[in-house]
N, C-alpha and C positions, 0 to 999 in steps of 0.2 A: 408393404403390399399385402392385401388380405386375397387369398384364393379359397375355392369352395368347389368341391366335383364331388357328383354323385356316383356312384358305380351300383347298380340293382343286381344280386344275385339271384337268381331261383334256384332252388335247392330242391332235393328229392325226399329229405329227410333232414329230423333236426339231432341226428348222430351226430356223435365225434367227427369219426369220417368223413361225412359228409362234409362237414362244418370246414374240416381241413383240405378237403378236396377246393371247396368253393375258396379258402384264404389263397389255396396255391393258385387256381388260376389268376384270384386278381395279382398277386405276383409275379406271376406271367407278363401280365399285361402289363401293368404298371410300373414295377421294382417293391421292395420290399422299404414298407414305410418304417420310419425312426418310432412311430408314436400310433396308438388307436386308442379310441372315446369311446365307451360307452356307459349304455347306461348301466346303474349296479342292480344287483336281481332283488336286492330286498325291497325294494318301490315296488315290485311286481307283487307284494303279499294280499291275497285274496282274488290273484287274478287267474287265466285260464289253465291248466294243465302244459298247452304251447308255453307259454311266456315260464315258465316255471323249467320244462325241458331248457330253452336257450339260458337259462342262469346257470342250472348244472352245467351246460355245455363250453359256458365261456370258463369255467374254473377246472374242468377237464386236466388231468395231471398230463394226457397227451397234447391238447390245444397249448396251453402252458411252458411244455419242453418243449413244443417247436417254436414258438413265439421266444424263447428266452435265449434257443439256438441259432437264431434270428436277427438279435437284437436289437427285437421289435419290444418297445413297453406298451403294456398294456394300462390306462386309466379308465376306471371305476368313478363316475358321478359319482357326490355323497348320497345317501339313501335318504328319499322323502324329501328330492330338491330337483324335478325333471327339467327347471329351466336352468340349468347348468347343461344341460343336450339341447339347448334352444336351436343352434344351429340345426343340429339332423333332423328332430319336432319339425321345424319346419320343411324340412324333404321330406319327411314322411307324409305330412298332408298333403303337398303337391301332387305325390307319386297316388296317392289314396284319390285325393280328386281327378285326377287323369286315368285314375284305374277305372272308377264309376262313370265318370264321362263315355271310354274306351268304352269296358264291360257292357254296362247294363245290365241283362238278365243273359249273357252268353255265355257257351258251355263252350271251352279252348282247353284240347290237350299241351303236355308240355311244354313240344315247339312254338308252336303259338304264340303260348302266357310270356316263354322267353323273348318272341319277338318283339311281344309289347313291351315287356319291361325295357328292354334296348331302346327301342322309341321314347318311352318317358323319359328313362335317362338321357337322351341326347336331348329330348325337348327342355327338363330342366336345366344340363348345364350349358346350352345357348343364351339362357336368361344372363343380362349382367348382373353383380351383386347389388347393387344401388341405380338408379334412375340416372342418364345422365342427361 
């Protein structure tokens, strides 16, 4: 059986902290998963300052020990191979084209932006994986 669920965090910053603050709630919510994908930061070379922060962030020696005291593994796509994250690529445009649909040209503090994202996420995982 194939399952797929999106979770949207918003975050205040792209800190350690932070970082760990947003893993623990979805722990919270969720439980604490066996496995996380991502993508690896050296595909990221030449891109913005953000995406360059979240690479330092996910090899954090504190992201790291807590993840290891966890006994959550972490996977790393290989570098310079994004459709190995085909799966979440594809949430991420869903959640991007539901942003601009959403957004437009609107100015949303916090609460707000969180509202929304809770909305896309529940609009995305209602969709089924395949047509039936």
């Amino acid at each position: 059986m194939c399952t797929k669920a999106v979770h949207l965090e918003l975050v205040s910053s792209l800190s350690a902290a932070a970082f760990l603050s947003s893993l623990r709630r979805f722990v919270s919510r969720h439980g604490y998963p066996s496995d996380i994908y991502s993508d690896n930061g050296t595909n990221f070379v030449g891109a913005s300052a953000y995406l360059k922060d979240l690479f330092q962030l996910l090899h954090n020696s504190n992201v790291q020990d807590y993840s290891s005291s966890k006994n959550i593994k972490w996977h790393f796509i290989p570098p310079y191979a994004p459709n190995f994250g085909g799966v979440w690529e594809a949430s991420v445009k869903l959640t991007k084209q539901h942003l601009l649909k959403t957004l437009k040209a609107a100015v949303l503090n916090f609460e707000e932006l969180d509202t929304i994202l809770c909305q896309i996420e529940a609009c995305i995982n209602s969709h089924p994986l395949y047509p039936l």
